[in-house]
Structures are given as structure tokens and as C-alpha cells.
N, C-alpha and C positions, 0 to 999 in steps of 0.2 A: 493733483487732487481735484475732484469735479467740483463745482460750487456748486451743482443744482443739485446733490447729494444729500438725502433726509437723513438727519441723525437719528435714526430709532430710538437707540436707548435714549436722549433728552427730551425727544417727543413724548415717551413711556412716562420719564419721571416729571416731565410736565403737566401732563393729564393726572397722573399719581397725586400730587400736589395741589393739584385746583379742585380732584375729588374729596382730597382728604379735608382741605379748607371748607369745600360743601356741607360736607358731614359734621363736620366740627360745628360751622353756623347753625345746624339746624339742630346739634345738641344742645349748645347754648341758649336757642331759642326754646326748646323745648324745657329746659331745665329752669329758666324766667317765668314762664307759663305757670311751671308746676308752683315754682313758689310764690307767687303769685296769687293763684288760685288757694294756695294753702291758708297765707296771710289774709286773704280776703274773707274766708271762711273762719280765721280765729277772731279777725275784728269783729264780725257778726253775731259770734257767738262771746264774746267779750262785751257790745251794745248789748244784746240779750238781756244777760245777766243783770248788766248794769240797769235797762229799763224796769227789771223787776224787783230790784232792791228798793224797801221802802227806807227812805232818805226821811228820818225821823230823829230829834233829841228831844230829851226830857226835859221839861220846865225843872229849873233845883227849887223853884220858889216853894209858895204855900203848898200850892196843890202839885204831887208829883205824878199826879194821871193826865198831864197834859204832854201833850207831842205837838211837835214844830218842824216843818216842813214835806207833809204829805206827800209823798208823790209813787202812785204806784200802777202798773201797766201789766194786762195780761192779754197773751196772743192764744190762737187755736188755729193748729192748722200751719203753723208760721206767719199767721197774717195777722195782726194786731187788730183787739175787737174790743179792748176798755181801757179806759185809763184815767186815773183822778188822783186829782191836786188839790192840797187844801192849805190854810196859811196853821190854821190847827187842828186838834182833833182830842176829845177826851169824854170822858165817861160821867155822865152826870144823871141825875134821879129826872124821871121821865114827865114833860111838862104837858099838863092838860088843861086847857084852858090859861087861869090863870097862877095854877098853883103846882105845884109837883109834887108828883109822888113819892113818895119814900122808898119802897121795898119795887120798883120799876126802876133800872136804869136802860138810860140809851145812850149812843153815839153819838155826840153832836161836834159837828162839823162845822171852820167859818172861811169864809173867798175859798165858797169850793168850786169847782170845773172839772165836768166829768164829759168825754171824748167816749160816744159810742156806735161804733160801727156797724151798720144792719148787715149779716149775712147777706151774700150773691147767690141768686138762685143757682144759676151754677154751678157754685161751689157745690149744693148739695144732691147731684146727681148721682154721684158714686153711694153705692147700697151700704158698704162698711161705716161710713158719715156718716149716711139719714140714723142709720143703728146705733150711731154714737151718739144724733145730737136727740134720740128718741129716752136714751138713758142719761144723759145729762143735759140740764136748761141751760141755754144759750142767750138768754133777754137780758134785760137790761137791769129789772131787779137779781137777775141771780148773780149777776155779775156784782152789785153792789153788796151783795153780799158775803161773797166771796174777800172783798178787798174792805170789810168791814172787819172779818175773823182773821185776818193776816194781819192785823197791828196788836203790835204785842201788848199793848194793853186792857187787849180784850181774854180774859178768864171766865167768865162763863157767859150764859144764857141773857141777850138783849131783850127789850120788850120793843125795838125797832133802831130810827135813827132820822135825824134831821140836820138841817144845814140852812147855816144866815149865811145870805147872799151868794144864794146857788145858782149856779148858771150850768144846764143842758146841752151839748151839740151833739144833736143825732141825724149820725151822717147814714143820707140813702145808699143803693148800693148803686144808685146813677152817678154818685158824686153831688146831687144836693142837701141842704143844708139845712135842718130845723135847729132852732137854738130858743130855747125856756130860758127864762131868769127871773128869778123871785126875791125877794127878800126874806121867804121863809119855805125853805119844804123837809117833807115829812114824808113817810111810809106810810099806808096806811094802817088801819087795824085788819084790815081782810089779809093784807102783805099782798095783793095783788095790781096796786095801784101806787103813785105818788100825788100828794098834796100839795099843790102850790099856795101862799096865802100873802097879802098885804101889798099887792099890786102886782101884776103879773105881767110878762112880755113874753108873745111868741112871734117867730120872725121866720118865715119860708118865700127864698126869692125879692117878689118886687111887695108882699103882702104882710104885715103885721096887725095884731091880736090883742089886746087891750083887757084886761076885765080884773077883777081887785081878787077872787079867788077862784082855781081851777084844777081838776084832778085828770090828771096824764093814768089812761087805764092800760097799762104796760100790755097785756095782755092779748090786747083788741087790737092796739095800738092806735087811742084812740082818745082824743081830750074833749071834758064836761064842763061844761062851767053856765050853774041856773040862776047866775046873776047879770046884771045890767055889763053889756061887752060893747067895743069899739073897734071894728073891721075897717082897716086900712088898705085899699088895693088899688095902687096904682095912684096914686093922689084922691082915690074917691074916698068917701068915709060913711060907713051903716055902721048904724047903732041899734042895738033891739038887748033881748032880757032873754038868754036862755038859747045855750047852742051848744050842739056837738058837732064835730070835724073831725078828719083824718089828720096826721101829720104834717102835710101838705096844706094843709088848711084850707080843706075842699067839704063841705057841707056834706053832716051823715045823715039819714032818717032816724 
């Protein structure tokens, strides 16, 4: 018998064998992937869900129109663009001045925080989205209005809404950062604007904003305030009576 003699057939069933273990590897990898990629996609849409559930009980006490733990978030697009937290939330006769009305009710909200995301330009270069966001408002009031009519114990027609100790973050689409805090805000009566009152803070970057009441014009996007204000920038301090700025808190005409 030769020794330097190739055994075919175990050379055949060798190769057989490391292709088949090949094959097999890259099923099993592939089959990891898929489910993988499956589970990944049902968590997502399992957080979804859950981000959108308003996470609310009822007071048993005197009043049963109160709710306790607000928390409610809406995406467009799959990219998340509101979301507010409150510690309560309930329906009471609308307060003017210093009396209330009877036959007006509103929304009043308290440790509320509301997270809003300014659309990316970007975003709205496709023709079927600008169409979309031409037929539905995209801002910040309509958004609060929205997560105003999804608590169940709203049944009919508000005369607005307000909120003690409300605090704003409106995130640019750079990734910077306005943040309002009030100890009183309100919608307005136009519904185009919101009212800050009772000392007011606004905070963008190394700059913050001072003044006792001031109205965020959603629309403009754009804050007023024609009373005595305190401009911090950078350690320097201006004071004067009477100013409007952009978000940024960058001086308007």
C-alpha cells in the first residue's frame, strides 16, 4: 500500500462536513438576527405603547375630577415631539383675576413639565409631510391641546387651561435648550399664546431672563414682556422695562 496515497472518498467527506458545518453556522447566525431584529422591534413597539398610556388614578376623596399622576407623550413621524408630566390634573370653574367663574371650566394642572421638540427642517422636505403638517398643527399649543382632550376627564368644551409651577423645555432642532418656569401659566384668550405670571424664568445656554410676567407668542415664536426685566449674560446684568426676543434670547424689533 502506498502511504503517499490520497484517500478520495475521506477527503469528499471532509470537505462535506466543514461545508455543512459552514452552512449550519450561518444558519444559526442568521436565524439570531432574525430574532433578534423581531424582539427588538416588539420592545419598541411595546415602550410605544407604554409612553402613550396616560398613567392616571382618581382621587376617592371629596373631589372625584382629580387625577394623579400625569404622564403622557405623543410622536409624529416615529420621532417623539411632546410629552407632559403633571403631579395632578382636574377640572375646575375658570379663574379671572381673582374670582372664578362659574359656567367656564378649565384644566388646571400642578408640577407640571412639558418636553417639546421643535421639528428639523429636514424633516420637512418630503412633499407628503409638508401636506401633512399643512393639514394638521404641529406647535406647541396644539400639541397641548391634544394631551388636554385625552384625559378622561375631560367631557366637554374647556374655556382653556393653566398650570402652578410649570416649567417649559423647548428643545431646538440643534439640540439646544430654552426652558420657561413660572409659578403660574395660562393659555391665552386669543388660544394663540401662553401667559407666564408671578416671576418668571427663562434660561438659553450661558443667558437667563428675569421679569415678574411674560407671554411666550407660540406662534412667532416669540416672548413679550412690557414690564421691568433682568438680562443675565454671561455674568453681565441689563436691566430696562419692556422687551421682546426670540427663543434664544436674541433681541426682536
Amino acid at each position: 500500500m502506498n502511504p503517499f496515497k490520497i484517500d478520495h472518498t475521506k477527503k469528499e467527506s471532509t470537505e462535506y462536513i466543514s461545508f455543512f458545518s459552514f452552512f449550519k453556522g450561518v444558519l444559526i447566525f442568521l436565524i439570531v438576527c432574525s430574532l433578534g431584529f423581531i424582539l427588538l422591534n416588539a420592545y419598541h413597539v411595546m415602550m410605544r405603547k407604554q409612553e402613550n398610556i396616560i398613567a392616571v388614578s382618581t382621587d376617592k376623596g371629596n373631589n372625584s375630577s382629580i387625577l394623579t399622576g400625569i404622564h403622557i407623550t405623543h410622536h409624529y413621524k416615529e420621532q417623539k415631539v411632546f410629552s407632559i408630566q403633571a403631579k395632578t390634573a382636574s377640572i375646575k370653574n375658570k379663574k379671572i383675576g381673582f374670582f372664578r367663574i362659574g359656567g367656564l371650566k378649565q384644566l388646571e394642572l400642578e408640577n407640571m413639565i412639558v418636553d417639546y421638540y421643535e421639528p428639523h427642517e429636514t424633516s420637512l422636505d418630503d412633499t407628503h409631510m409638508k401636506t401633512s403638517l399643512q393639514k394638521e398643527s404641529h406647535d406647541l399649543l396644539s400639541y397641548f391641546s391634544k394631551a388636554s382632550h385625552s384625559l378622561p376627564i375631560i367631557k366637554k368644551r374647556l374655556a382653556g387651561f393653566a398650570a402652578y409651577h410649570a416649567t417649559i423645555r423647548y428643545h431646538h432642532p440643534d439640540g439646544n435648550l430654552t426652558i420657561i418656569s413660572s409659578p403660574y401659566m395660562e393659555n391665552s384668550n386669543d388660544r394663540q399664546s401662553l401667559s407666564f405670571r408671578k416671576n418668571v424664568a427663562i434660561h438659553f445656554q450661558d443667558e437667563i431672563l428675569l421679569c415678574k410676567n411674560l407671554v411666550f407668542d407660540v406662534k412667532r415664536s416669540q416672548i413679550i414682556s412690557n414690564e421691568k426685566y433682568t438680562l443675565i449674560n454671561k455674568g453681565m446684568i441689563q436691566k430696562g422695562k419692556g422687551i421682546r426676543m426670540n427663543l434664544r434670547l436674541e433681541v426682536m424689533p
